[in-house]
C-alpha positions as a printed NumPy array, in Angstrom:
array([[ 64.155,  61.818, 178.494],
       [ 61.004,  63.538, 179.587],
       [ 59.022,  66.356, 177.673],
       [ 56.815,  68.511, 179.132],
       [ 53.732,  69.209, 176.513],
       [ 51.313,  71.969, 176.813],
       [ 48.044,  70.445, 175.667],
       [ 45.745,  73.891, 176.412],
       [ 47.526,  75.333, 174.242],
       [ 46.536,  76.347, 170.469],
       [ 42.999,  77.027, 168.667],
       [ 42.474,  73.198, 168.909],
       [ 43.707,  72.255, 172.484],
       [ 43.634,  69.734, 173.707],
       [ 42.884,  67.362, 170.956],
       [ 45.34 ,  68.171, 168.43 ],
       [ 47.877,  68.177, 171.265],
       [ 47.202,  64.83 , 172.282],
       [ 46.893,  63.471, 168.239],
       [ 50.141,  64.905, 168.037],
       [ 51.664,  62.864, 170.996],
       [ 49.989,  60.048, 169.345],
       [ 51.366,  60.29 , 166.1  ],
       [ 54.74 ,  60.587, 167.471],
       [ 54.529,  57.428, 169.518],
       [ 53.289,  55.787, 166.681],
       [ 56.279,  56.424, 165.107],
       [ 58.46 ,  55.583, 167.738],
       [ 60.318,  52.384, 168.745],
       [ 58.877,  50.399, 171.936],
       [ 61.882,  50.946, 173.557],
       [ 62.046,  54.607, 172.94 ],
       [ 63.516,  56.507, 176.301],
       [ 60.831,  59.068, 175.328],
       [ 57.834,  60.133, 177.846],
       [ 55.724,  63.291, 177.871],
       [ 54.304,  64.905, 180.621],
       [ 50.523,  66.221, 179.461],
       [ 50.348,  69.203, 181.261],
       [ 46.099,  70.777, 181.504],
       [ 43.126,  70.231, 182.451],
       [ 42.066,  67.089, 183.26 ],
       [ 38.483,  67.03 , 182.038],
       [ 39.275,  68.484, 178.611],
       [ 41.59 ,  65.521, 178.215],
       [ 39.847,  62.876, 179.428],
       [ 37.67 ,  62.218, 176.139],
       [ 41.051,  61.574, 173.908],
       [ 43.509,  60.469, 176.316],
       [ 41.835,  56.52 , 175.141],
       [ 44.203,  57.18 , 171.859],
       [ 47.043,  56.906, 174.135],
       [ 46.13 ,  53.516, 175.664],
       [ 48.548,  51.691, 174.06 ],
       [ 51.056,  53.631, 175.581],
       [ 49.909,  53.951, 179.105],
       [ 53.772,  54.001, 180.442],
       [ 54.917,  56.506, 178.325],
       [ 53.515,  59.332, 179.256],
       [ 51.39 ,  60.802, 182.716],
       [ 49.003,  63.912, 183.022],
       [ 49.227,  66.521, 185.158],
       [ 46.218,  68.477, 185.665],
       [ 45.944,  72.108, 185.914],
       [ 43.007,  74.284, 186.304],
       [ 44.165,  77.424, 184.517],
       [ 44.782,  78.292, 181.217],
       [ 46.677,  81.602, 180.033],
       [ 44.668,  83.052, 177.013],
       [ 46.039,  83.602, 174.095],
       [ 45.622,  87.618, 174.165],
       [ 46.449,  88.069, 177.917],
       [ 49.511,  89.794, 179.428],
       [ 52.129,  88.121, 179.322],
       [ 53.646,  88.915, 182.933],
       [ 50.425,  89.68 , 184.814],
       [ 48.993,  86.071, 183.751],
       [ 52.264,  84.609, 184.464],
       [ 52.142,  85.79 , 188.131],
       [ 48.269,  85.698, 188.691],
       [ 48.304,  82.133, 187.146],
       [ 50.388,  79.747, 189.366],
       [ 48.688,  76.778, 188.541],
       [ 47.963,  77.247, 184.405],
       [ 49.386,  74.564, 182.15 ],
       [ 52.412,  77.256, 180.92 ],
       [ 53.31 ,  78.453, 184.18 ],
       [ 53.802,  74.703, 185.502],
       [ 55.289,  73.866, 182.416],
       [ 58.144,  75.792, 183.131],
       [ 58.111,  75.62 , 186.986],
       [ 58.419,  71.563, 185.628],
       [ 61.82 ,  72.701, 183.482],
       [ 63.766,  75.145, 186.005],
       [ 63.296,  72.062, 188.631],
       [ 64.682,  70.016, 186.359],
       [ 61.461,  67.72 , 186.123],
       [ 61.327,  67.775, 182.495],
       [ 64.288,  67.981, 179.71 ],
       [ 62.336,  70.271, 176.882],
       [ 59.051,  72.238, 177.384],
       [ 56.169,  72.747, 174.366],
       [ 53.568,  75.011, 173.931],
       [ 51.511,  76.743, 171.421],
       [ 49.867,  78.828, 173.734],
       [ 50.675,  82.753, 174.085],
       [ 54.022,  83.332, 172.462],
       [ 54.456,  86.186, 174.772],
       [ 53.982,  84.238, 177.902],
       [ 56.062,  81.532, 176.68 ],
       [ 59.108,  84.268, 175.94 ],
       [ 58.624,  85.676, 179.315],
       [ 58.76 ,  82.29 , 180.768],
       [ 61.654,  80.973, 179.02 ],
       [ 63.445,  84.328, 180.136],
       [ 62.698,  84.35 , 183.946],
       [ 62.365,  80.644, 184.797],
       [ 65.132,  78.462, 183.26 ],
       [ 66.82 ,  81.691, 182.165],
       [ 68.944,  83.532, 179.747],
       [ 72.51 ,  81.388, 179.456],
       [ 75.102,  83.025, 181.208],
       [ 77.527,  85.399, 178.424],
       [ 74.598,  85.42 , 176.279],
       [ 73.443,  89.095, 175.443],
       [ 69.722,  87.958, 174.414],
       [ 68.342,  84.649, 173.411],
       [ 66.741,  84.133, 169.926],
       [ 63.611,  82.417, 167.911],
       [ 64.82 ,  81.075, 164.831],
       [ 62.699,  79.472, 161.877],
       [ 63.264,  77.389, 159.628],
       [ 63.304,  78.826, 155.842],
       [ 62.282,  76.182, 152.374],
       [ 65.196,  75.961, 149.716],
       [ 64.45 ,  75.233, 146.178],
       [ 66.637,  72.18 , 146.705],
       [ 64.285,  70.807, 149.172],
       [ 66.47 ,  71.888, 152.139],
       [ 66.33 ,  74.022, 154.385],
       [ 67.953,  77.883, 155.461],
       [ 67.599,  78.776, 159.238],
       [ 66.525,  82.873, 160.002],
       [ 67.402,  84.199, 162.952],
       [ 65.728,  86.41 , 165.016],
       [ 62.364,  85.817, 163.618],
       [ 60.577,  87.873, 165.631],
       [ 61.788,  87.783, 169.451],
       [ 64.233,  91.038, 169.166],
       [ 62.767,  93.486, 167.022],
       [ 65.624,  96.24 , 167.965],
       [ 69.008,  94.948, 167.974],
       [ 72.78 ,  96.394, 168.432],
       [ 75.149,  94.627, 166.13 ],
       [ 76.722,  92.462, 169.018],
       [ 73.095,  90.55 , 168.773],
       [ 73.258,  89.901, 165.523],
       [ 76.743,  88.408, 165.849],
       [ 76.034,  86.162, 168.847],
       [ 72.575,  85.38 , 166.679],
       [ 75.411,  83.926, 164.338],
       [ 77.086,  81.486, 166.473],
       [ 74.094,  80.051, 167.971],
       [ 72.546,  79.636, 164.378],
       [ 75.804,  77.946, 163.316],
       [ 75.957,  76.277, 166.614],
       [ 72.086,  74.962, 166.06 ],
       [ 72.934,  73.952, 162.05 ],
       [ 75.537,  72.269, 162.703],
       [ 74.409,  70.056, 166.171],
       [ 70.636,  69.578, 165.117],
       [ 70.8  ,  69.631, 161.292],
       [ 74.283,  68.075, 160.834],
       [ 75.695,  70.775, 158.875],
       [ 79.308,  71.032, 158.633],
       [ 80.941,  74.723, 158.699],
       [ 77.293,  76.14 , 157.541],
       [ 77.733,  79.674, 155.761],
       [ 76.613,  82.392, 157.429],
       [ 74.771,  85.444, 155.323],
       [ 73.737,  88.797, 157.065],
       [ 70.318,  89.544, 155.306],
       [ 70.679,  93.181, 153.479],
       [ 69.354,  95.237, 150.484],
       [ 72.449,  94.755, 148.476],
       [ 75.391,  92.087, 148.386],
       [ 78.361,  94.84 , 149.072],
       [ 79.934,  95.616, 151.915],
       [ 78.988,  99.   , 152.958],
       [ 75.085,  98.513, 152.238],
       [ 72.094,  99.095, 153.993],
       [ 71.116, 100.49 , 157.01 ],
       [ 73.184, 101.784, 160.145],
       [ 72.916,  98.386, 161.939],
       [ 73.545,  96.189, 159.058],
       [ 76.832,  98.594, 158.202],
       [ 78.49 ,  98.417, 161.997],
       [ 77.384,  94.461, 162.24 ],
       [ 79.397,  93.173, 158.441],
       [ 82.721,  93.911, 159.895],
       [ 82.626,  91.978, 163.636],
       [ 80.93 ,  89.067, 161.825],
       [ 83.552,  89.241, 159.223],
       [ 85.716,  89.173, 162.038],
       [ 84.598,  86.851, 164.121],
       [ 86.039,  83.352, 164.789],
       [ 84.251,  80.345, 164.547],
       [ 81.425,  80.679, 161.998],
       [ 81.619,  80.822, 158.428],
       [ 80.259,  84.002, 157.056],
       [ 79.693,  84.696, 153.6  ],
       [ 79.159,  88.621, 153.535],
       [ 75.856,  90.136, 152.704],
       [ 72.51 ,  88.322, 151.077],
       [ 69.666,  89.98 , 149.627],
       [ 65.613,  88.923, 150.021],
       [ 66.094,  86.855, 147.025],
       [ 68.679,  85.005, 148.381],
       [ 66.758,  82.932, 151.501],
       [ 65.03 ,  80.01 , 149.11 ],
       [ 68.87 ,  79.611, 147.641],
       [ 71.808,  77.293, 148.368],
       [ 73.763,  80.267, 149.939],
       [ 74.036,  80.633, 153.338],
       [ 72.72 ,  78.174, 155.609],
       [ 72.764,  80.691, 158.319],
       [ 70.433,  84.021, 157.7  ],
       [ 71.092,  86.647, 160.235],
       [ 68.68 ,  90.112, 160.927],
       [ 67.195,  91.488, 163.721],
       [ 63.545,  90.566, 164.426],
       [ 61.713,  93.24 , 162.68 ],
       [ 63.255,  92.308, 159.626],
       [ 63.306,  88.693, 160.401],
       [ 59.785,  88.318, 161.322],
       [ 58.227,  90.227, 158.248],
       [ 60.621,  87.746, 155.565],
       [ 59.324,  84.82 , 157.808],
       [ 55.278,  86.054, 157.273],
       [ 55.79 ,  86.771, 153.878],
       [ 57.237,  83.529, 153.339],
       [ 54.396,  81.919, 155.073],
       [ 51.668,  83.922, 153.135],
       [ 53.05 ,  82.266, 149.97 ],
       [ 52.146,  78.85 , 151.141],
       [ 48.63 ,  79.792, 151.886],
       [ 48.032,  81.805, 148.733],
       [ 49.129,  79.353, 146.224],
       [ 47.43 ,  76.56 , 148.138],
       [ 44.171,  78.46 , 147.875],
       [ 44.737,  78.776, 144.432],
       [ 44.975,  75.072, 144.268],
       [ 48.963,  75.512, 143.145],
       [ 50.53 ,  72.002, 143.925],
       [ 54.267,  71.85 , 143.648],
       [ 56.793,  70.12 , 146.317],
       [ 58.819,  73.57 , 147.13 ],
       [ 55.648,  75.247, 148.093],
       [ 54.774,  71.956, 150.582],
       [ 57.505,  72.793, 152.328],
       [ 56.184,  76.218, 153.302],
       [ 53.602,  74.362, 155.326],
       [ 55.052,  74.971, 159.133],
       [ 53.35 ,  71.807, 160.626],
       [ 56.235,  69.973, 158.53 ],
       [ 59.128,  71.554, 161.353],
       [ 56.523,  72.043, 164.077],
       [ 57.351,  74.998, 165.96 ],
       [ 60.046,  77.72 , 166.337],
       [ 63.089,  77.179, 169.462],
       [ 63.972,  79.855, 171.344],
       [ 67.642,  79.684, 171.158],
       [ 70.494,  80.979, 174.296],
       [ 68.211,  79.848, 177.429],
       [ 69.185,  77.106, 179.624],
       [ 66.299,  74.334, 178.834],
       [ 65.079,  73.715, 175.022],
       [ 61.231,  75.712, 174.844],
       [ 59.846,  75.168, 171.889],
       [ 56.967,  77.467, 170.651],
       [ 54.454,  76.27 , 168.628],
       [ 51.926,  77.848, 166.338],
       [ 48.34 ,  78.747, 167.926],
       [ 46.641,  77.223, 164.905],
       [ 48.752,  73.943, 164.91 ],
       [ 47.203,  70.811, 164.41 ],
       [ 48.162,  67.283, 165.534],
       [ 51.206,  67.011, 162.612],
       [ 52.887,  69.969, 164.078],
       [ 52.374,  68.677, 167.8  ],
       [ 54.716,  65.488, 166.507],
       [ 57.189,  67.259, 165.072],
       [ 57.777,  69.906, 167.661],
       [ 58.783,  67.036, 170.057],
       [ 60.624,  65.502, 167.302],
       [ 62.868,  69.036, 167.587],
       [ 62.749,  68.858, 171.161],
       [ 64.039,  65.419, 171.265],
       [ 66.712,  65.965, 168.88 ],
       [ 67.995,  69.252, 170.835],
       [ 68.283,  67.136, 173.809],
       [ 69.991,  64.427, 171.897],
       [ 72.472,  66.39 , 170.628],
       [ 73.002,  67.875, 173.528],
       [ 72.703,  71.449, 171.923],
       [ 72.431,  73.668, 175.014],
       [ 75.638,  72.621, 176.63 ],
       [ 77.568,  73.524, 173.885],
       [ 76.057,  76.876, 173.614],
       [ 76.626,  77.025, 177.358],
       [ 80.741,  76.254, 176.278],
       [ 80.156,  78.829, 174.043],
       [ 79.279,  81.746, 175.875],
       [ 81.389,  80.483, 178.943],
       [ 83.705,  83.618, 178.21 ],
       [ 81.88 ,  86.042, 176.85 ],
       [ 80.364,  88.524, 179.375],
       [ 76.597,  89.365, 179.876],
       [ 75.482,  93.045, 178.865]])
């Protein structure tokens, strides 16, 4: 299993990159089938990659001399970039070099990359970035789209539904997880035009559990495992979530729930219905995040989550 890792990427690149790595083989066994490929520049590494001596056959660098900043175009430095730690990242994936690719570089570039170099998975109308959302029981909810599809048709959100089930049930080990569609009111027949037409094909639809409608309260509850919206919606509950972390925690609030607001704890967010796992990671992660975003990757690969979303969406045809 190989894992291609970004290490330019992020306020704190490369260091935090290459903690990260460290931390995780710390943690694993010595006969772990796990290497990473370091992808960036070489000089930039060079002062940390001594925390790695002990595990000099684990993992290789590949230096690149570009980096793709995080407020450039997306598609422009993609092109004008061949040789920048993202762009070989995922030139690495689509060959089939590496099994999982991780960044916390430009979220933009990493969306465009996902999309036009391993690809959107055939059937599948548009993929999706999920998140993971803190229960009061100290599990977690998954939201989906968080931020990748602000405008969606109701067909999204259904197929949004399946691979959030799909991802539950493979990665977390979920049985038959419940499936909510986030609204302003529990009825059927509430909120807006897209939330109205998309109730009655998930209510409809085979194969995933769905509960009916969930309001804002809802997401910290033992509801639905599953919280579908399109990524307007999706992305302001997931920032609003986040600020609550970081305003308690200023305030010097300690309490276990709240810990679990702290994103480093699940890493970084997969982009769900491409053909390789991409994981995207926060810009401002730090070397705790690094670890656990290949921890995801791994387990995605393990469980062999793709091809099952590839069985999926075998029959259902592309828009």
């Amino acid at each position: 299993m190989t894992i291609g890792l970004d290490i330019m990427g992020g306020d704190f690149a490369p260091a935090e990159a290459i903690k990260g790595v460290q931390h995780f083989f710390e943690q694993e066994t010595a006969n772990s089938p796990v290497k990473i490929l370091l992808i960036g520049n070489a000089d930039a590494a060079e002062p940390y990659l001594p925390l790695l001596e002990k595990y000099k056959d684990r993992y290789r660098l590949l230096p690149t001399t570009e980096v793709i900043g995080m407020h450039e175009h997306p598609t422009k430095a993609l092109k004008e970039k061949t040789n920048s730690s993202i762009s070989v990242g995922f030139g690495l994936l689509a060959q089939g070099k590496a099994d999982a690719f991780i960044s916390a570089g430009n979220t933009g570039a990493m969306m465009v990359g996902a999309m036009y170099s391993v690809k959107t998975i055939e059937g599948l109308l548009r993929p999706t970035i999920i998140s993971p959302i803190p229960r009061t029981d100290g599990n977690y909810n998954l939201l989906l789209d968080a931020g990748a599809n602000a405008d969606c048709k109701p067909e999204h959100l259904v197929q949004f539904a399946q691979l959030g089930s799909l991802y539950v049930n493979r990665v977390w080990g979920v049985e038959n997880p419940r499936v909510g569609l986030l609204n302003l009111g529990e009825e059927e027949g509430k909120g807006n035009i897209l939330a109205q037409a998309t109730y009655p094909l998930l209510k409809t639809q085979q194969g995933i559990n769905f509960i009916g409608n969930i309001e804002g309260r809802d997401m910290f509850l033992d509801k639905a495992e599953v919280i579908v919206c399109e990524g307007f919606t999706g992305n302001v509950a997931l920032k609003m979530a986040e600020s609550i972390y970081h305003i308690f925690t200023e305030r010097g609030v300690k309490d276990d729930f709240l810990n679990h607001f702290n994103f480093e704890i699940y890493g970084g967010t997969p982009i769900l219905g491409i053909n390789s796992p991409v994981i995207i990671g926060h810009g401002i992660s730090h070397a705790t995040a690094f670890m656990n975003m290949i921890k995801v990757a791994v387990k995605i690969i393990d469980t062999d989550l793709t091809s099952f979303i590839k069985k999926l969406f075998a029959q259902q045809p592309a828009e």
